[in-house]
N, C-alpha and C positions, 0 to 999 in steps of 0.2 A: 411470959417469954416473948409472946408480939411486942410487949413494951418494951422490954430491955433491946432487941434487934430493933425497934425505931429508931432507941435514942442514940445505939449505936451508928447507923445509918447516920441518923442527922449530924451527929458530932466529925462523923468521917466526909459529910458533905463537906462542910463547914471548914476541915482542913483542906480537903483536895480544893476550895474555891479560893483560898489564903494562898495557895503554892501557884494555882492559875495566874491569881492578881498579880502576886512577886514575879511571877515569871515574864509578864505581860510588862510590866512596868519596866522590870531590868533591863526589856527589848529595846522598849521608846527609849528609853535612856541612851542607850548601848549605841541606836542609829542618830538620833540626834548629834552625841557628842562625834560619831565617828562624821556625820553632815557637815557639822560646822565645825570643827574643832581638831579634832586630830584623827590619823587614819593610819592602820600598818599596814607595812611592804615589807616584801622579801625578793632580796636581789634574783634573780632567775640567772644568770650571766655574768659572765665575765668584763663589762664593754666599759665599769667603772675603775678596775683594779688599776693600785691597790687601794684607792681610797675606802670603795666596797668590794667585796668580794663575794663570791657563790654562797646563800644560804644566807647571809647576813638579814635580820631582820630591824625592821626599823619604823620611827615616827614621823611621819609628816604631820606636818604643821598645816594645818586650812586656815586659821584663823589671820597668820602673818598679811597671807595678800589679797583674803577679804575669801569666806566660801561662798562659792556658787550657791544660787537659792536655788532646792530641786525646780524640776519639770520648766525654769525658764531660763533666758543666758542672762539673767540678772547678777550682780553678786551683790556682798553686802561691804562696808568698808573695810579695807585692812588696815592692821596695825603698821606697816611698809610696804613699798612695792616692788619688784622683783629687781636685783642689782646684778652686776657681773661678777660672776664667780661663784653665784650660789647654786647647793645641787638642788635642781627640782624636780619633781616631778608632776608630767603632764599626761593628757591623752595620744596617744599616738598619731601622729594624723593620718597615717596611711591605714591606719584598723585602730575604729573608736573601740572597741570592746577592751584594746587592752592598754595598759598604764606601762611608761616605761621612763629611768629616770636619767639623767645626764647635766651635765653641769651648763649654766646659763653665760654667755661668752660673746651677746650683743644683742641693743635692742634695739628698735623700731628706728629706720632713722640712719644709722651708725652704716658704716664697711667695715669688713672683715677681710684679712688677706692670708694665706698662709703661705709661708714663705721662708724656706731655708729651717722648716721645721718650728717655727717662732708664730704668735701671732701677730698678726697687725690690726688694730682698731683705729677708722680714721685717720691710718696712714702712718701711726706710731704704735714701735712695737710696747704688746701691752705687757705688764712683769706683776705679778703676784705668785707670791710663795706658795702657793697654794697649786699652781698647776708650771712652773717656772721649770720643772725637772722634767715635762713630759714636753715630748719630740713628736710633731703634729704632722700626720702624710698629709702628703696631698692625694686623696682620693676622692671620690664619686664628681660629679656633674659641679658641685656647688662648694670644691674644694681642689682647685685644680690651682699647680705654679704659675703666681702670677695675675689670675684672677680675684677683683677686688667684689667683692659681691652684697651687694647695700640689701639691706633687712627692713622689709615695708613695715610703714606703720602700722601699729599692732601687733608686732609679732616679734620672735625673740630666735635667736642662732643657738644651737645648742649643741656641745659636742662631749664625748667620750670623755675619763680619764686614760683609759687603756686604747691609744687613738690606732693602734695599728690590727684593730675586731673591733670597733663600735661603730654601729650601722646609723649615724645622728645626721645633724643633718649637712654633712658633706654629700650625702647621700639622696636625701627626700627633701630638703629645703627649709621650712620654717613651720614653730610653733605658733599659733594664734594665741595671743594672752588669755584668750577665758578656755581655752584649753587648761593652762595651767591651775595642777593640783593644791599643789603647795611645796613646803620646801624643806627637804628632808632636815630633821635635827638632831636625830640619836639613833644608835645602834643599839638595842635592849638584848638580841641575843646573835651569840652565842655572848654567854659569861663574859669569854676573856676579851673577848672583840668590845665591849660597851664604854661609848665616845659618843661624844660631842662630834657632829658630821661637819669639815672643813672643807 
């Protein structure tokens, strides 16, 4: 009877430390790829519509503009580097703890003007189908009629789709580039919502 209860015993080890391993391995795996490679978001806000909208879940990309190596502000190389009009996502700068995402609309370098509800990059208004239908306020500090407001090296403009409630940076100023996460590329849920992010 002691025999039989050993080998039971042993065989039942023998599974629970096979489900440990698998489970232990699925982790590293699970954080690695989300490290370096790709990471999910869920819209929280309104501040993209309707490009995203409330609930919308979705993939960023890390690998596009190289991910960050943990624990230092290293990164590794990316495939591209951040262009105007892509949606990104970075660190908040006003509170690291949270991620928030908005479309990229100047970098280091460059002015921005907004003006008559248009942008202006370097003093030409800029046109992409892609944000061409949205009418831009002039709000907060760093979005005001008339004000041409040059984007320091390093660092990137970034602003709403849905510009009359997104808090970007008309508002707070500028993303630092190793701020930036990566840069959203699909919508996976809901169902009917699943796209390629423009």
């Amino acid at each position: 009877m002691k025999t039989q209860s050993k080998k039971f015993w042993h065989k039942n080890k023998a599974v629970i430390r096979e489900w440990v391993e698998s489970i232990f391995i699925a982790f590293i795996l699970a954080m690695f790829i989300r490290t370096f490679f790709i990471q999910a978001f869920k819209i929280p806000s309104g501040s993209m519509r309707m490009t995203l909208v409330e609930g919308d879940r979705l993939m960023v990309n890390k690998l596009r503009y190289g991910p960050k190596i943990p624990f230092t502000d290293q990164r590794l190389p990316g495939l591209t580097k951040p262009r105007r009009g892509d949606v990104i996502v970075f660190v908040y700068p006003e509170d690291h703890k949270r991620d928030f995402i908005k479309r990229l609309i100047a970098l280091g370098g460059e002015t921005v003007e907004i003006k008559e509800g248009h942008l202006y990059i370097n003093d030409e208004l800029f046109h992409d189908p892609r944000i061409d239908h949205i009418y831009y306020y002039n709000q907060g500090p760093y979005g005001h009629e008339g004000d041409k407001i040059k984007v320091p090296d390093g660092e990137a403009y970034v602003l709403g789709d849905n510009s009359s409630s997104s808090r970007d940076s008309r508002y707070w100023g500028f993303v630092p580039k190793e701020n930036i996460i990566g840069r959203a590329e699909f919508i996976y849920w809901p169902l009917n919502r699943m796209r390629f992010i423009k």
